[in-house]
C-alpha positions as CSV (number, residue, x, y, z in Angstrom):
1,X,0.0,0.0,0.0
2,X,1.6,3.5,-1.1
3,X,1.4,6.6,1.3
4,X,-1.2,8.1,-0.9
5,X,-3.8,5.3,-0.2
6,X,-4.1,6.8,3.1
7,X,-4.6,10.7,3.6
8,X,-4.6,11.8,0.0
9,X,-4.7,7.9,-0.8
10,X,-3.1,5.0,1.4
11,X,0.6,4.2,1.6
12,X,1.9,0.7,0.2
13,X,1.6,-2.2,2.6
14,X,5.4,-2.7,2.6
15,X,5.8,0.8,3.8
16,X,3.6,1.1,6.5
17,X,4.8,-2.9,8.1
18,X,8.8,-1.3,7.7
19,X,7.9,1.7,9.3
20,X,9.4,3.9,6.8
21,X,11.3,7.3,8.5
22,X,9.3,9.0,5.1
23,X,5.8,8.0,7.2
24,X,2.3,10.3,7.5
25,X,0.8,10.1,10.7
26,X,-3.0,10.2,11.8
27,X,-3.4,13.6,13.8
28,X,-6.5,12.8,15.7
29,X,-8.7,16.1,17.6
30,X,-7.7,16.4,21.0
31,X,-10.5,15.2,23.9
32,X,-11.2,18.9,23.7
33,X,-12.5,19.1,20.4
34,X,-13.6,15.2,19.8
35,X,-16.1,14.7,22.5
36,X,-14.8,11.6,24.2
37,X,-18.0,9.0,23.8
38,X,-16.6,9.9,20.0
39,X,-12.9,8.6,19.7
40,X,-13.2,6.5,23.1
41,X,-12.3,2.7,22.5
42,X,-15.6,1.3,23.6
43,X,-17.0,3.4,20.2
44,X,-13.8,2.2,18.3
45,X,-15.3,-1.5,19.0
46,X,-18.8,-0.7,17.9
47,X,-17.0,1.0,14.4
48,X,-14.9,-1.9,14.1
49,X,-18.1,-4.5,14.2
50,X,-19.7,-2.7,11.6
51,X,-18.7,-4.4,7.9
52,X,-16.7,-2.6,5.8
53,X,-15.6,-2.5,1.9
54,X,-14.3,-5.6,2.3
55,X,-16.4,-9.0,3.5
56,X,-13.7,-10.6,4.4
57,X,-11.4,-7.6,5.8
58,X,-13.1,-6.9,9.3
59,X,-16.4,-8.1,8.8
60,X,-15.5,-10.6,11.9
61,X,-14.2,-8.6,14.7
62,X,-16.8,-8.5,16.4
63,X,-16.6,-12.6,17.0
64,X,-13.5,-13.1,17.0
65,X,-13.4,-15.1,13.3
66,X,-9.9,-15.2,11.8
67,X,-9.3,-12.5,9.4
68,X,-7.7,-14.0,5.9
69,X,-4.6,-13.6,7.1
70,X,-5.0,-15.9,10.5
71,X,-5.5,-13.3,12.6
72,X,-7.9,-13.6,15.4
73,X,-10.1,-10.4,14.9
74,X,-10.7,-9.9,18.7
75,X,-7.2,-9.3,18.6
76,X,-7.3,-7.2,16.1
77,X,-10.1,-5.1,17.8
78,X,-8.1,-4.8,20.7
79,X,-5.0,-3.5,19.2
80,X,-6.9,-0.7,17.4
81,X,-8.5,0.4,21.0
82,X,-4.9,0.6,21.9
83,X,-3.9,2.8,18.9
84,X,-7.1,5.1,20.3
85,X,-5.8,5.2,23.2
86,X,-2.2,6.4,22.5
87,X,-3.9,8.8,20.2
88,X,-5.5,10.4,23.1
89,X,-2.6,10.4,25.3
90,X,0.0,12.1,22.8
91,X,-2.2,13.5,20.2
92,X,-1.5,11.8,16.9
93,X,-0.5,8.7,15.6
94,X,2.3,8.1,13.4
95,X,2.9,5.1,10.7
96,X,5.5,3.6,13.5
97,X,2.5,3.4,16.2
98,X,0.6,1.6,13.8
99,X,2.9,-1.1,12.7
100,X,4.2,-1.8,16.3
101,X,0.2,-2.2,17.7
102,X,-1.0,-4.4,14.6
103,X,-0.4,-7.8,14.8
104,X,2.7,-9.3,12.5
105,X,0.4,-11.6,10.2
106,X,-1.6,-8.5,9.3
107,X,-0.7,-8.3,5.9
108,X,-3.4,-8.2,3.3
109,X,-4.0,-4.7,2.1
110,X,-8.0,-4.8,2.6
111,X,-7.5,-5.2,6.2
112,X,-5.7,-2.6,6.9
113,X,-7.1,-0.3,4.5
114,X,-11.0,-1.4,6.5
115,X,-8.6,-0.7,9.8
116,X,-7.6,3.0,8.7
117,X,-11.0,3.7,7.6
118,X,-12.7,3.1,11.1
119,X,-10.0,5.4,12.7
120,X,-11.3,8.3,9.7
121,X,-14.4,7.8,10.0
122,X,-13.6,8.8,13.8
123,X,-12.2,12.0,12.4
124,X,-9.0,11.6,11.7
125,X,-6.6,13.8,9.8
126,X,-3.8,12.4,8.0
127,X,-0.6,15.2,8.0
128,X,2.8,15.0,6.9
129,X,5.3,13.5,9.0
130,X,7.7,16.7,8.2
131,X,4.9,18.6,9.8
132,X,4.9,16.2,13.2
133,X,8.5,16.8,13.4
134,X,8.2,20.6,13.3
135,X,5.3,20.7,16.1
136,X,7.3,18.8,18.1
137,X,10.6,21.0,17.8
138,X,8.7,24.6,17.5
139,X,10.3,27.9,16.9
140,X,10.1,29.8,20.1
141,X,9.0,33.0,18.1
142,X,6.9,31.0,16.0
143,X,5.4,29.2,18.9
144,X,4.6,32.8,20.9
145,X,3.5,33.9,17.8
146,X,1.3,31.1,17.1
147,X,-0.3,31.4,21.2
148,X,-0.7,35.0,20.6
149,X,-2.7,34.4,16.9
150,X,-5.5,32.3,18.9
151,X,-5.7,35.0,21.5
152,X,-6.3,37.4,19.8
153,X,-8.8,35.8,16.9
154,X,-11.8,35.8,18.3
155,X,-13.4,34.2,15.6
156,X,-11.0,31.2,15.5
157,X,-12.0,30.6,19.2
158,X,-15.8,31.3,18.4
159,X,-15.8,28.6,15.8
160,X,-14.2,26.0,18.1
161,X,-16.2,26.5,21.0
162,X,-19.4,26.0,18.3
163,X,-17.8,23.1,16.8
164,X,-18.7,21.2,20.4
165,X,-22.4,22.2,19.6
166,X,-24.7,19.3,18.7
167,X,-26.6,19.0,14.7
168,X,-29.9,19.2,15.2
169,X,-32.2,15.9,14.2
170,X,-35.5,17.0,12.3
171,X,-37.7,16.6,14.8
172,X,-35.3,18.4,17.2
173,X,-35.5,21.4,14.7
174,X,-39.0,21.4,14.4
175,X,-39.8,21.7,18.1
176,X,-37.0,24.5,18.4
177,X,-39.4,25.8,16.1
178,X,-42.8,25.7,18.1
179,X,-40.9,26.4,21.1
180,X,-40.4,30.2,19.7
181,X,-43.7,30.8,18.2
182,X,-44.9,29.8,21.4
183,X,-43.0,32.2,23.6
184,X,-43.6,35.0,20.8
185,X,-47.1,34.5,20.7
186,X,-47.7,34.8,24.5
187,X,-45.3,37.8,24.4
188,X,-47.8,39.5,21.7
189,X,-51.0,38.8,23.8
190,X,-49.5,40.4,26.7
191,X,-48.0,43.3,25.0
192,X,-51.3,43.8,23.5
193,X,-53.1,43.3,26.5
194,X,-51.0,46.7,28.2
195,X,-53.4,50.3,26.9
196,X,-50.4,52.0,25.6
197,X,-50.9,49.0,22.8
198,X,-52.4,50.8,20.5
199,X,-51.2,54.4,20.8
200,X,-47.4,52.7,19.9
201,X,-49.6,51.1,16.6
202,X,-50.6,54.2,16.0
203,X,-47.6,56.3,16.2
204,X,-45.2,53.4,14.3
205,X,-48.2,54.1,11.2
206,X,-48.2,57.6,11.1
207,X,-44.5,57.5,10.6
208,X,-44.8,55.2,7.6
209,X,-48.0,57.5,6.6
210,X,-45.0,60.7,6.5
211,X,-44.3,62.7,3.7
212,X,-41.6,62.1,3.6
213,X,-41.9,58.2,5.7
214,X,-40.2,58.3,8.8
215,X,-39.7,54.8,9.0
216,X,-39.0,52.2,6.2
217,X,-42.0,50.0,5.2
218,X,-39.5,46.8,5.2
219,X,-38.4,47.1,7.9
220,X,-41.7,47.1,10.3
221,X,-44.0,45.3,8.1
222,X,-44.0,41.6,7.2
223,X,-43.2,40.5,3.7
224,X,-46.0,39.8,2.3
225,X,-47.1,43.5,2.3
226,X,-44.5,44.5,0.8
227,X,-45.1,44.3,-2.8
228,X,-48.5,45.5,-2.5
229,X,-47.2,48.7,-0.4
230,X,-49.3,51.6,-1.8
231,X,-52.8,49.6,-1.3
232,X,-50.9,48.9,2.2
233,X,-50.2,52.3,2.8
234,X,-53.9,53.4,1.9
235,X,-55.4,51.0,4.3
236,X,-53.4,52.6,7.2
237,X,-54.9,56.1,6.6
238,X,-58.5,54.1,7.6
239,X,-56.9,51.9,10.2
240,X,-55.1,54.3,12.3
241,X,-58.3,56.8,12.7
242,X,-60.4,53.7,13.1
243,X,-58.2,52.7,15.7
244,X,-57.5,55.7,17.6
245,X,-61.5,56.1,18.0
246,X,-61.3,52.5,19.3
247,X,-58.5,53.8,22.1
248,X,-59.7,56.5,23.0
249,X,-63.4,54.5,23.9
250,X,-61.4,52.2,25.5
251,X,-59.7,54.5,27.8
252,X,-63.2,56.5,28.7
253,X,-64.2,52.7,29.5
254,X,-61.7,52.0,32.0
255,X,-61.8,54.9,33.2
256,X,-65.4,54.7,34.2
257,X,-64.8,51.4,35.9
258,X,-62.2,52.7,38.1
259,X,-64.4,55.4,39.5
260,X,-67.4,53.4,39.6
261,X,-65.6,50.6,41.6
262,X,-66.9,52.3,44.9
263,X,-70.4,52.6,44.3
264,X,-71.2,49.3,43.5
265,X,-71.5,49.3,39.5
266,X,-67.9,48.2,38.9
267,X,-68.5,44.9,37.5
268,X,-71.0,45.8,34.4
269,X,-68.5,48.7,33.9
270,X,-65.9,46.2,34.2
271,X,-67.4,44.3,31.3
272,X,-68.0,46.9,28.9
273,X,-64.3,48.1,29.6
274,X,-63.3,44.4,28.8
275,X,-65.5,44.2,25.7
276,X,-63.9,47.6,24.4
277,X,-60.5,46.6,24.8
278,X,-61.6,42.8,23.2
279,X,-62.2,45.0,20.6
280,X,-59.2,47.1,19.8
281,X,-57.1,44.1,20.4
282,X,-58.3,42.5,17.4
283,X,-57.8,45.5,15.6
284,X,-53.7,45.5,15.6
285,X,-53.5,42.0,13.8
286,X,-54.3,44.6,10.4
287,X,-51.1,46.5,11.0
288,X,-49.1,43.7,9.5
289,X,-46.3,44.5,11.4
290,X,-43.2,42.4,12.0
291,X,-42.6,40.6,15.6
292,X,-39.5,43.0,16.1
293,X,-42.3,45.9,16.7
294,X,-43.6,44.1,19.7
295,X,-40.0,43.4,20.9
296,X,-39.4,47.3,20.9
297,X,-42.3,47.9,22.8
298,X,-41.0,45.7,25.4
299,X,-38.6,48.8,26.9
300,X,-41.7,51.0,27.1
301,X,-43.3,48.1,29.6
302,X,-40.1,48.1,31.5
303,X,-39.7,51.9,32.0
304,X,-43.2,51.6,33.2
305,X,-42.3,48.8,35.7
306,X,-39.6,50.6,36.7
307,X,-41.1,53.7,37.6
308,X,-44.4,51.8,39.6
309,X,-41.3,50.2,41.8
310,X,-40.0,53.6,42.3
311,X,-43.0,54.9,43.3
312,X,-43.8,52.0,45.8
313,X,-40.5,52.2,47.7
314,X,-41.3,55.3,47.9
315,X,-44.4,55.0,49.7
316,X,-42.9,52.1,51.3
317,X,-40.5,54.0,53.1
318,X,-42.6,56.8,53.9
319,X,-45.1,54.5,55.9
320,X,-41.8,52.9,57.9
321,X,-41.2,56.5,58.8
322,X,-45.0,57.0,60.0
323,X,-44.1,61.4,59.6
324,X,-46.9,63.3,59.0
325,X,-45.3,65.8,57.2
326,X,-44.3,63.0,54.4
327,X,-48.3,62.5,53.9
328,X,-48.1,65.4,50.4
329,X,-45.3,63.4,49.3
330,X,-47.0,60.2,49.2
331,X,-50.2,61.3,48.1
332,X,-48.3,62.6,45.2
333,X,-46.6,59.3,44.4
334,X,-50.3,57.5,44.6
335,X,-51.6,60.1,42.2
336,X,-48.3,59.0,39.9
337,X,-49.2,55.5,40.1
338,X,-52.7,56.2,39.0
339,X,-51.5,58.3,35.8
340,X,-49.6,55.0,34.8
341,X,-52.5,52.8,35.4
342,X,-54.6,54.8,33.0
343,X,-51.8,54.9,30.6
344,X,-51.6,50.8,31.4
345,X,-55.4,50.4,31.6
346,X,-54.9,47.6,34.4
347,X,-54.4,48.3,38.0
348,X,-50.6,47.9,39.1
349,X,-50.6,44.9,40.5
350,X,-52.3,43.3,37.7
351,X,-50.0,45.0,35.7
352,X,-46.6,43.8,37.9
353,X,-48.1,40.1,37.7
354,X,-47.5,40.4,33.4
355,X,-44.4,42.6,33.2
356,X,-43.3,38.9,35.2
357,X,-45.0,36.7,32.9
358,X,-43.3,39.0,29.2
359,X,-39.8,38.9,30.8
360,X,-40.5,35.2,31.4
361,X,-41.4,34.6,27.4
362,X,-39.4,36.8,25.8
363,X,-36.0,34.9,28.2
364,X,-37.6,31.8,26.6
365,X,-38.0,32.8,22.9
366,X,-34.5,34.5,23.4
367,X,-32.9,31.0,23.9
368,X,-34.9,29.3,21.8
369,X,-33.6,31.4,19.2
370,X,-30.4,31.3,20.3
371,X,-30.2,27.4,20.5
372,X,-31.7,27.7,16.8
373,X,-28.9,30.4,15.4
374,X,-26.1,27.8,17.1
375,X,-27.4,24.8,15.3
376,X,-27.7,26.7,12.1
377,X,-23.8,27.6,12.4
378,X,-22.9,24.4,13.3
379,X,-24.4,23.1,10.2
380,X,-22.4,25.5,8.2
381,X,-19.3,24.3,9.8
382,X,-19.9,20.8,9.3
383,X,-20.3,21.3,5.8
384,X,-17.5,23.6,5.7
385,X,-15.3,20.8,6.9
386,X,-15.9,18.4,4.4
387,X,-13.9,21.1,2.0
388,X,-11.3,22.2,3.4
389,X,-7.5,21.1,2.3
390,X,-9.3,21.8,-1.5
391,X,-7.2,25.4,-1.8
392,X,-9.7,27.4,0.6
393,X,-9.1,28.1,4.2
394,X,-11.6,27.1,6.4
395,X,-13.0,30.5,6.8
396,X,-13.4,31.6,3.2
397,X,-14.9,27.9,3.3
398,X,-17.9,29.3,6.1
């Protein structure tokens, strides 16, 4: 067998039994980058049972059958896991490894072509033997160099650390899937569920409705309005009035509750105030606009979270005090709390209870996105891998 019959092809028979000085070696990823269930011996045995080109090569090592060549395939099996195993402790393997942990009546090409197979298919890279003698002996500058090169490429050490990430199976992809239209969904109803809803709706339209637009049409609404943008553009002009009427109802609606809460009529003012805002809810479903709208209204909710927590330590701290004189202050901290619960339509609590329940979601569809984009990358590098040493580096390859 010829050098060539086993990295760019395999090398004669004769050369790799004599252990020529001239020998490739088999450079196999460190535990680092090979997870260890991949390269471990155990999974070496399960390669090895598998048949290969050849029937009559290592078709039998899982029984122990003698190979064409007399010998015992057990053996055989057991001499590869040893080959693993040095590979792990110093890194590569060279020709010399090979020919002193293969059995002497090993000799038929076929079976040790099938044998180098099974260590490739565990991902191993055949290099030079020239370039095994240079990493052992490195250039001090060259080596500094080199450290300082990983350092400072951020990418190089990006791409590493998502080489350990895991393909996804179908079925694995498609419940990534349904996890995030899950999370985004319950982030719209909530979103849509807070009053200053539909004045943000509003205000995003009448920028696209600018002469000239304030905002790109692209970029806010889905695709599919996008080639049909004047017609688009023309229903807006209805919508937004239609909808601001609708807002403005609803507000007078909740506002009517609120005060009649103490008299006794707050729950049928309750129910029209739901109905109304029912309404208007269904209402921003015709904007057409892309998800990313409802992410940016997500810092509005949190500047109003922020500011109901103010104005509760406030007060909180003002009762601990118990001084009468603090008694203007907090009523005018109540009165601010009661502005931003008729800009929220929802009394604070109820209002605390969902900002909980979006930053809950949107955490969820933010990893679920995140596992998705990862997987996606790590496809590209797998297939990136299967070109490289073709005239590319492996970057140009991504």
């Amino acid at each position: 067998m010829s050098k060539s019959k086993v990295s760019k092809a395999a090398p004669p028979t004769g050369a790799l039994k004599e252990g020529s000085s001239d020998s490739n070696c088999a450079k196999v990823n460190s535990p680092q980058r090979v997870p260890t269930q991949t390269t471990s011996p155990q999974v070496a045995s399960d390669a090895l049972k598998v048949n290969g080109n050849s029937e009559k090569g290592t078709a039998g090592l899982a029984n122990g059958e003698p190979s064409q060549t007399g010998v015992p395939n057990l053996e055989l099996t057991e001499r590869v896991k040893e080959l693993l195993r040095l590979a792990q402790d110093q890194g590569h393997l060279t020709y010399n490894d090979i020919n002193d942990a293969l059995p002497d009546g090993l000799a038929s090409a076929e079976e040790i072509e099938d044998v180098l197979m099974k260590l490739r298919n565990l991902e191993v890279e055949i290099v030079d033997q020239a370039e095994v003698e240079r990493i052992k002996q490195p250039d001090p500058e060259q080596e500094g160099k080199a450290r300082l090169d990983i350092l400072d490429d951020p990418v190089r050490m990006y791409l590493k650390q998502m080489g350990q990430v895991p393909l996804l199976t179908r079925e694995q992809e498609v419940a990534l899937s349904k996890r995030i239209e899950e999370a985004e969904n319950e982030v719209t109803r909530i979103i849509y569920g807070f009053g200053f809803a539909g004045k943000e709706h509003i205000a995003l339209a009448e920028k696209l409705l600018a002469e000239p637009p304030k905002e790109r049409f692209d970029r806010v609404v889905l695709d599919k309005k996008v080639d049909s943008r004047e017609s688009h553009l023309k229903a807006l002009r209805k919508l937004v009035a239609k909808v601001r009427a609708s807002d403005l109802d609803t507000d007078a609606r909740f506002a009517e509750w609120r005060s009649g809460r103490m008299n006794g009529a707050g729950a049928k003012l309750q129910v029209r105030f739901k109905k109304a805002d029912r309404t208007l809810q269904k209402s921003f479903s015709q904007f057409y606009f892309k998800h990313k709208v409802i992410e940016e209204m997500c810092p509005v909710a949190e500047n109003i979270h922020d500011k109901i927590q103010l104005s509760l330590r406030a007060i909180d701290q003002m009762e601990q005090e118990r001084n009468q004189a603090a008694a203007p202050a907090m009523e005018l901290e109540q009165r601010r709390i009661e502005a931003l619960e008729s800009f929220i339509r929802m009394t604070y609590r109820e209002y605390l209870a969902a900002f909980a329940e979006l930053k809950r979601f949107s955490a969820l569809a933010l990893q679920a996105k995140t596992e998705m984009v990862e997987a996606n990358l790590r496809l590209v590098i797998s297939i990136a891998k299967k070109y490289i040493n073709r005239g590319m580096s492996f970057l140009d390859l991504i």
